[in-house]
ZADO-1210 file (C-alpha; in nm, 4 decimals, padded with zeros to 6 digits):
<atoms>
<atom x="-01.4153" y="-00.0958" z="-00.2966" code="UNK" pos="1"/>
<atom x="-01.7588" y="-00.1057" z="-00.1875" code="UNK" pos="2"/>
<atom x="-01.8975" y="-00.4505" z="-00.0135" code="UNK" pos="3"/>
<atom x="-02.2197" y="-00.5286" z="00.1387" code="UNK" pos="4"/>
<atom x="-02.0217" y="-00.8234" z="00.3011" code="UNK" pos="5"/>
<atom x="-02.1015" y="-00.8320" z="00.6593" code="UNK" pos="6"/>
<atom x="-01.7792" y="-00.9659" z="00.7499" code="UNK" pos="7"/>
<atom x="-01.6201" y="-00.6227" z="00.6422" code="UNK" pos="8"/>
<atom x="-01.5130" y="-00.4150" z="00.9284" code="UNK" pos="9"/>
<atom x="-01.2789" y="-00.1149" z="00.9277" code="UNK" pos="10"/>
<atom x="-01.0551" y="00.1164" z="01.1428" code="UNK" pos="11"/>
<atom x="-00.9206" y="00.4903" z="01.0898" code="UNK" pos="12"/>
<atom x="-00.5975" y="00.4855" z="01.2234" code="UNK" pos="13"/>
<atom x="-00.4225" y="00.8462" z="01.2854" code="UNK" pos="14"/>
<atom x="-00.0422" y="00.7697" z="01.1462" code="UNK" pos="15"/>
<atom x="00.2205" y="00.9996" z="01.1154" code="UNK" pos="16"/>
<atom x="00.1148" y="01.0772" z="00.7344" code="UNK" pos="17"/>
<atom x="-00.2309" y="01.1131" z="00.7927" code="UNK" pos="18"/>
<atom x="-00.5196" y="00.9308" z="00.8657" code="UNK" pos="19"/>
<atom x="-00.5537" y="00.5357" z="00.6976" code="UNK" pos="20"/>
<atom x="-00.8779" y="00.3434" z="00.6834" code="UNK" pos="21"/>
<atom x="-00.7785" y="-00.0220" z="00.7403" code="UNK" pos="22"/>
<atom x="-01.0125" y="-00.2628" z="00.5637" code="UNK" pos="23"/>
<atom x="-01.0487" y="-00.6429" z="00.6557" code="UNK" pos="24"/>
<atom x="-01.2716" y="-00.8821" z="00.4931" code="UNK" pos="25"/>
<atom x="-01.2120" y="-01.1672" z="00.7464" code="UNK" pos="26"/>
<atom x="-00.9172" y="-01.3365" z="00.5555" code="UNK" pos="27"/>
<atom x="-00.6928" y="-01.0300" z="00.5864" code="UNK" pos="28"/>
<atom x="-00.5895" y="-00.6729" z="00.5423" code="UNK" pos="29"/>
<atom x="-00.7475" y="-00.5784" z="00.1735" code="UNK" pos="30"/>
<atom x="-00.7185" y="-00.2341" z="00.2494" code="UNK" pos="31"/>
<atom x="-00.4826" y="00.0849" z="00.3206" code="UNK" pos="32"/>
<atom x="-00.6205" y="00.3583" z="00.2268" code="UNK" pos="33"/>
<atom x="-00.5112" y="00.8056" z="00.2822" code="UNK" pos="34"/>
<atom x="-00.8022" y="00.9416" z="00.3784" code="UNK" pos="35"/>
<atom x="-00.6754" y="01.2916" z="00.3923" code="UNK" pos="36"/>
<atom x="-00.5990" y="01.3680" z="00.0651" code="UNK" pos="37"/>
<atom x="-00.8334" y="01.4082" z="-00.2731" code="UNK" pos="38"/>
<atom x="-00.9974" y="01.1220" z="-00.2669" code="UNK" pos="39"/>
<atom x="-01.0797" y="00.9147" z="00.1019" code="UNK" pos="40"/>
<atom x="-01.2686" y="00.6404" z="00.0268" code="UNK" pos="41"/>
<atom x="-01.6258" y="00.6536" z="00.1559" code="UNK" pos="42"/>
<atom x="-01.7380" y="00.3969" z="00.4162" code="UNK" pos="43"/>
<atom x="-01.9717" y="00.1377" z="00.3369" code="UNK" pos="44"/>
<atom x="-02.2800" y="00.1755" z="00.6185" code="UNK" pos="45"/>
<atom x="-02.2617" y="-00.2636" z="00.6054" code="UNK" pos="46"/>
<atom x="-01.8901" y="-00.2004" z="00.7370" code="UNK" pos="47"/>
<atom x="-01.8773" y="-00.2599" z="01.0703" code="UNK" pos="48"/>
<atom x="-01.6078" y="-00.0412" z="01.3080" code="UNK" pos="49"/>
<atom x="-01.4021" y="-00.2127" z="01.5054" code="UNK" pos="50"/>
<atom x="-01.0302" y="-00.2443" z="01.6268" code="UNK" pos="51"/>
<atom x="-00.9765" y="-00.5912" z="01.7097" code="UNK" pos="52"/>
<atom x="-00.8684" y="-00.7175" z="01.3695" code="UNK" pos="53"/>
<atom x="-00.6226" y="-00.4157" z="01.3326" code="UNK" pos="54"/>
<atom x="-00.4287" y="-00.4816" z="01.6399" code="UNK" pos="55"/>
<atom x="-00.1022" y="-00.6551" z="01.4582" code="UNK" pos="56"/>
<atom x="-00.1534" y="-00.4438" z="01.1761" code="UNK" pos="57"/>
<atom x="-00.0822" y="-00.1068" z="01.3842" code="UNK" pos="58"/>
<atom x="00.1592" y="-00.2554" z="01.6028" code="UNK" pos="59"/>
<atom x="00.3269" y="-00.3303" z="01.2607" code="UNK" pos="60"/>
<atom x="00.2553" y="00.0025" z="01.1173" code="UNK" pos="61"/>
<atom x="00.4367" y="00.1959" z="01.4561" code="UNK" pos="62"/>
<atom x="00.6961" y="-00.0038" z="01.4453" code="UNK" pos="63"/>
<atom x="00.7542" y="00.0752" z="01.0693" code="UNK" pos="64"/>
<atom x="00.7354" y="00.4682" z="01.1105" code="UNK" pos="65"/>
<atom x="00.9319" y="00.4497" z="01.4120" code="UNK" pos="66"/>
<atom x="01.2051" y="00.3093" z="01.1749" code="UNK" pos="67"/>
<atom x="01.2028" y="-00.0626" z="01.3784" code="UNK" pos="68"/>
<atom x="01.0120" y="-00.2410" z="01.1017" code="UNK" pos="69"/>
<atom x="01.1255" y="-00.3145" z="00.7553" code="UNK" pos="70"/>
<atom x="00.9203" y="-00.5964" z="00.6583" code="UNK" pos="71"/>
<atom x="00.5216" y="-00.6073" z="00.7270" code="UNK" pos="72"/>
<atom x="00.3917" y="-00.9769" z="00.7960" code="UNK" pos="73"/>
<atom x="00.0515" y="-00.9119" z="00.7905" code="UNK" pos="74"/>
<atom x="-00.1819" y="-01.1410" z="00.6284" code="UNK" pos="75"/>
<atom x="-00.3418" y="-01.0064" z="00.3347" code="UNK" pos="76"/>
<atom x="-00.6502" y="-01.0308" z="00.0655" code="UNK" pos="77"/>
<atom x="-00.5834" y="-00.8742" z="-00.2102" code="UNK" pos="78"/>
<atom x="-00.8615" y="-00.8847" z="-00.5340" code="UNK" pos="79"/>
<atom x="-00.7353" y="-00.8192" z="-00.8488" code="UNK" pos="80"/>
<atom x="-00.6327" y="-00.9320" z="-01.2079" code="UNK" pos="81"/>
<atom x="-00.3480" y="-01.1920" z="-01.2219" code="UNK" pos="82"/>
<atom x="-00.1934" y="-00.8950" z="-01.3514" code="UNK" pos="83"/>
<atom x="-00.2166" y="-00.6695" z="-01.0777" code="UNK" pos="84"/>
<atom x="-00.1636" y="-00.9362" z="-00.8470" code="UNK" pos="85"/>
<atom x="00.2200" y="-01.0724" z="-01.0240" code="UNK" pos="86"/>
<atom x="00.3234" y="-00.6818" z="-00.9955" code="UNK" pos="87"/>
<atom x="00.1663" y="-00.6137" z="-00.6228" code="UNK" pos="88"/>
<atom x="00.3974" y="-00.9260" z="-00.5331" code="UNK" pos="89"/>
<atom x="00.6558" y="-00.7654" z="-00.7120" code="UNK" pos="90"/>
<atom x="00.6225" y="-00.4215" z="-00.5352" code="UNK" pos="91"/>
<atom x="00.6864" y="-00.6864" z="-00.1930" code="UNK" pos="92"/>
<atom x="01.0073" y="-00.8195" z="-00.3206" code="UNK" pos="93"/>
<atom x="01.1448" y="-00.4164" z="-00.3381" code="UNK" pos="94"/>
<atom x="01.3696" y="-00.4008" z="-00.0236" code="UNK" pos="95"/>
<atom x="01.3369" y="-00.1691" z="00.2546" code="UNK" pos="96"/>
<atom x="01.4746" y="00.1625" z="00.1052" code="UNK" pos="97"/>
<atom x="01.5442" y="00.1051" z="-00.2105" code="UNK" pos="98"/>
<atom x="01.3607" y="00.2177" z="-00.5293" code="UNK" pos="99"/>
<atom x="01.2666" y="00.0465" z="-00.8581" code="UNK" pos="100"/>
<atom x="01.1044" y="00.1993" z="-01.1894" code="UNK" pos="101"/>
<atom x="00.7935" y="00.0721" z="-01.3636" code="UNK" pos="102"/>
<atom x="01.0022" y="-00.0887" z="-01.6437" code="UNK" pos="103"/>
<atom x="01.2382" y="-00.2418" z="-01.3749" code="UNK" pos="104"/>
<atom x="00.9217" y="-00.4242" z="-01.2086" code="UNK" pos="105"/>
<atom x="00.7930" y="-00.4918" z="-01.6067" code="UNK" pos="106"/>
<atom x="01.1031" y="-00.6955" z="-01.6658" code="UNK" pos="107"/>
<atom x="01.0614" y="-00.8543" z="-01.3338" code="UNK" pos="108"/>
<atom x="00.7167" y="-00.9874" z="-01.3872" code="UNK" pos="109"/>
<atom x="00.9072" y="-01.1181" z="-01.7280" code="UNK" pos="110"/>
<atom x="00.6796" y="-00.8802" z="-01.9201" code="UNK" pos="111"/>
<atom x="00.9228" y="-00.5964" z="-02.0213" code="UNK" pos="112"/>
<atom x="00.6585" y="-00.3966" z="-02.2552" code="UNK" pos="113"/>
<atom x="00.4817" y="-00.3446" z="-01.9706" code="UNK" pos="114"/>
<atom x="00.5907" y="-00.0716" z="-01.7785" code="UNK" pos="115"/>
<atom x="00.2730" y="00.1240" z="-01.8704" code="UNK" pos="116"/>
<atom x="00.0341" y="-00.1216" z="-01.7201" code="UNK" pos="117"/>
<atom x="00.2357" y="-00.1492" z="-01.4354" code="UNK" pos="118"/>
<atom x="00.2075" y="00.1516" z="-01.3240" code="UNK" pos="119"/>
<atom x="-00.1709" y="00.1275" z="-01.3622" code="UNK" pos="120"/>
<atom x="-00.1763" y="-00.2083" z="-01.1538" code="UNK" pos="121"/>
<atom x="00.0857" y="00.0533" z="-00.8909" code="UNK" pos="122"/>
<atom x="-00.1605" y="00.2550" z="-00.9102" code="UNK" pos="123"/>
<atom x="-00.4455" y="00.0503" z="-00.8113" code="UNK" pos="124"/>
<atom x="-00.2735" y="-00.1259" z="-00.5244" code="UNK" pos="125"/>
<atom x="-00.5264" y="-00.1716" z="-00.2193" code="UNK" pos="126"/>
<atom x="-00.2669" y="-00.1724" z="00.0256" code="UNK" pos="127"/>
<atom x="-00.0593" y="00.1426" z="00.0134" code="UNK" pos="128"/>
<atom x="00.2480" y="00.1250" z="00.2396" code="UNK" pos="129"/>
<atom x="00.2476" y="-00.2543" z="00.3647" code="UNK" pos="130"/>
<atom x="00.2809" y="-00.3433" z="-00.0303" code="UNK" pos="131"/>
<atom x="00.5251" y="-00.1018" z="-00.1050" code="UNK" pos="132"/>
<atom x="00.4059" y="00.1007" z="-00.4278" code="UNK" pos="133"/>
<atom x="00.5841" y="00.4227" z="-00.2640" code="UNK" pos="134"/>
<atom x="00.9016" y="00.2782" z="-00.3850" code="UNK" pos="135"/>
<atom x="00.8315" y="00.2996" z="-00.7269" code="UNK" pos="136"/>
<atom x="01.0324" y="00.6194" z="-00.9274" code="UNK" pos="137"/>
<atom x="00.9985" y="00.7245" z="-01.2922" code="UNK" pos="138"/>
<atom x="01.3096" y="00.5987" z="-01.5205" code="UNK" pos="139"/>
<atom x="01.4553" y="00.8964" z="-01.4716" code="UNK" pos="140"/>
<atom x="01.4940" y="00.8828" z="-01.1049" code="UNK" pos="141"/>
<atom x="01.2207" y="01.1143" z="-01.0482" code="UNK" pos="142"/>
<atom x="00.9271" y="01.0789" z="-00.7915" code="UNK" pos="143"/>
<atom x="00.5944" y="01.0014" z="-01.0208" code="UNK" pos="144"/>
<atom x="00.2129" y="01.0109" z="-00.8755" code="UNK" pos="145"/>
<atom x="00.1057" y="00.8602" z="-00.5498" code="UNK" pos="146"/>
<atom x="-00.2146" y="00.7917" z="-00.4183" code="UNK" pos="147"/>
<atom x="-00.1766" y="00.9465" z="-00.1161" code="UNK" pos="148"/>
<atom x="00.0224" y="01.2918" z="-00.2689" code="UNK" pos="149"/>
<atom x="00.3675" y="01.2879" z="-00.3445" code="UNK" pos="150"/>
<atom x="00.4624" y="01.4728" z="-00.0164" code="UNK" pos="151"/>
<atom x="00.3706" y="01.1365" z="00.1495" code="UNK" pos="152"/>
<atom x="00.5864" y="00.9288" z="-00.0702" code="UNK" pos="153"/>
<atom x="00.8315" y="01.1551" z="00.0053" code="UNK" pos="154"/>
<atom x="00.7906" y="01.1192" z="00.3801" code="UNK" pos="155"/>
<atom x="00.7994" y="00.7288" z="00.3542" code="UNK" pos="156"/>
<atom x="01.0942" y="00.7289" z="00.1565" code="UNK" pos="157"/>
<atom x="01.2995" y="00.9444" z="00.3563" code="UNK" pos="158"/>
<atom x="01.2109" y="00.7415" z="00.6434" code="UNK" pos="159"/>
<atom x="01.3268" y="00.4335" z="00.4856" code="UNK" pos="160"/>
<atom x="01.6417" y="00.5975" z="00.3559" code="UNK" pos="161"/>
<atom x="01.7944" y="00.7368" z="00.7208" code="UNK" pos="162"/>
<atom x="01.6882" y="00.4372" z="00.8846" code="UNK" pos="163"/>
<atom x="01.8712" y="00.2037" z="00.6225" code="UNK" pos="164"/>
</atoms>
């Protein structure tokens, strides 16, 4: 996720599950990323901090982990595959919680083979929380990886789930 753009900027924002770096590349948020647990992503010197840009996106963010906000509306601009892309939309049409497997979002995408490279496309989803790849389980109702840890998934969907 490196860039040498000079329209990148970024914010660390201290959430209730840790601190997220919030990347914009002047079209929107391309970026939610944990930056407490095994792997933070390292910031780009060309970056430039600043908190202007993240303004709706942590008013959005509060009101979600106070339990007030079930849908984000933040513009975003997110690179990937057309792959990726069809299941990251996907992930956004998973209500406010509720869960879904890989194979359920496979036969969504009308590609039903493809639970396998859905869960790589969950996996590389820039925008942890705000495109909901928490809400993804294993088929057999179990709680599967997480790029932030699974105690964090856990967190976000037990908040979703008491404030349904």
């Amino acid at each position: 996720m490196k860039s040498t753009s000079p329209s990148r900027s970024y914010w660390i924002w201290p959430s209730p599950v840790g601190k997220l770096l919030l990347l914009d590349d002047g079209k929107g948020l391309c970026g939610l990323q944990f930056q407490d647990g095994a792997h933070p992503l390292e910031i780009d010197k060309s970056w430039k901090k600043q908190r202007r840009p993240f303004v709706p996106v942590i008013q959005q963010l509060e009101e979600y982990f106070a339990g007030r906000l079930q849908k984000f509306t933040i513009p975003l601009s997110l690179q990937g595959t057309a792959f990726q892309l069809s299941v990251w939309r996907a992930l956004q049409s998973i209500p406010y919680g509720v869960t879904a497997s890989y194979g359920s979002i496979a036969k969504k995408i009308k590609n039903p083979k493809a639970s396998r490279a859905v869960g790589a496309a969950n996996g590389h989803n820039p925008v942890s929380i705000i495109v909901p790849c928490h809400r993804i389980i294993g088929s057999t109702g179990k709680l599967v990886g997480y790029g932030g840890g699974l105690p964090i998934k856990t967190a976000l969907l037990d908040l979703e789930q008491a404030r349904r």
